[in-house]
C-alpha positions in Angstrom: 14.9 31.6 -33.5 13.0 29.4 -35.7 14.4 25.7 -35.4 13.0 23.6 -38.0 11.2 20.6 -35.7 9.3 17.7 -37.1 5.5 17.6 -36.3 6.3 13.9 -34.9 9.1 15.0 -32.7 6.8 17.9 -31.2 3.8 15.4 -30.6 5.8 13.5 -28.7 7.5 16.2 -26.6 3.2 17.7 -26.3 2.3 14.0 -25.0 5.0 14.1 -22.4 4.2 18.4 -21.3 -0.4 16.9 -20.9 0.5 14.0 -19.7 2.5 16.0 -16.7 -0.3 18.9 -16.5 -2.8 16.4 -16.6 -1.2 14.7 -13.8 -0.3 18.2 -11.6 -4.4 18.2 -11.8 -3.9 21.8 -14.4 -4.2 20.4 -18.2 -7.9 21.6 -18.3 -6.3 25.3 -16.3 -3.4 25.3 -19.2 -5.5 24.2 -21.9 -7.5 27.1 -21.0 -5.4 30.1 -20.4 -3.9 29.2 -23.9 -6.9 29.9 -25.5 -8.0 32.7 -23.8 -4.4 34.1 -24.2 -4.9 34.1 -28.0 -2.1 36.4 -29.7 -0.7 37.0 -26.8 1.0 34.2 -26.6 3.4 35.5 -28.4 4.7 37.2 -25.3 4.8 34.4 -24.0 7.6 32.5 -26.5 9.3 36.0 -26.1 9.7 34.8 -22.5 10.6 31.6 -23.0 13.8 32.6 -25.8 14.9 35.3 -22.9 14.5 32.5 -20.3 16.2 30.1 -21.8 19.5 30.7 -20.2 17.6 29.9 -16.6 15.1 27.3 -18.5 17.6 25.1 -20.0 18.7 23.9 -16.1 15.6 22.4 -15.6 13.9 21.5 -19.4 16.2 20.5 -22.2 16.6 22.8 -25.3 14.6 21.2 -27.6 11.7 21.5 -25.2 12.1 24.9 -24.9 12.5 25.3 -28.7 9.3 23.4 -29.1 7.4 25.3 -26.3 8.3 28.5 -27.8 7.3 27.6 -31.1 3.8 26.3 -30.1 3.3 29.9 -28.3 4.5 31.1 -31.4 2.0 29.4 -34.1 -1.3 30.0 -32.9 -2.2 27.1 -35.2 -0.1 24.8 -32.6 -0.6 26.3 -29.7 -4.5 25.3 -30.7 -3.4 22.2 -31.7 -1.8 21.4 -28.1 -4.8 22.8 -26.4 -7.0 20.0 -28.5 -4.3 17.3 -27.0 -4.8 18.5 -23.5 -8.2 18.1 -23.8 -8.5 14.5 -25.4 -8.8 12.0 -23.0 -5.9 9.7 -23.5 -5.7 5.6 -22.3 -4.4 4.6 -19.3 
């Protein structure tokens, strides 16, 4: 389930998810296990499209699609990591 999202759109949506974690005091904790997770990850976007049902109560679809495809790409998934962990004004 590959929805084609624009890079722009998911920025936006990763702004919103750090500045959240940051604020929960776990964006560094996050940033973290995503890394260390590396490839399995994966699993992780598995999880999310069988969730999804349960998710979509709580975080819209396009969320979810954009979570999933971040765990899916390691090449965004490191990109979000890099967001969490630029310090951001304000």
């Amino acid at each position: 389930m590959n929805l084609d999202i624009h890079q722009d759109t998911k920025r936006q949506i990763w702004l919103v998810w750090a500045e959240n974690l940051r604020r929960w005091g776990i964006g560094e904790w996050v940033a973290a296990a995503l890394e260390a997770a590396g490839p399995l990850t994966v699993l992780g976007a598995q999880c999310v499209y069988l969730g999804q049902p349960l998710l979509r109560l709580a975080v819209p679809d396009y969320h979810l699609n954009v979570l999933a495809q971040t765990l899916e790409e390691p090449s965004q998934s490191q990109a979000f990591v890099s967001l969490l962990r630029e310090e951001l004004p304000g």
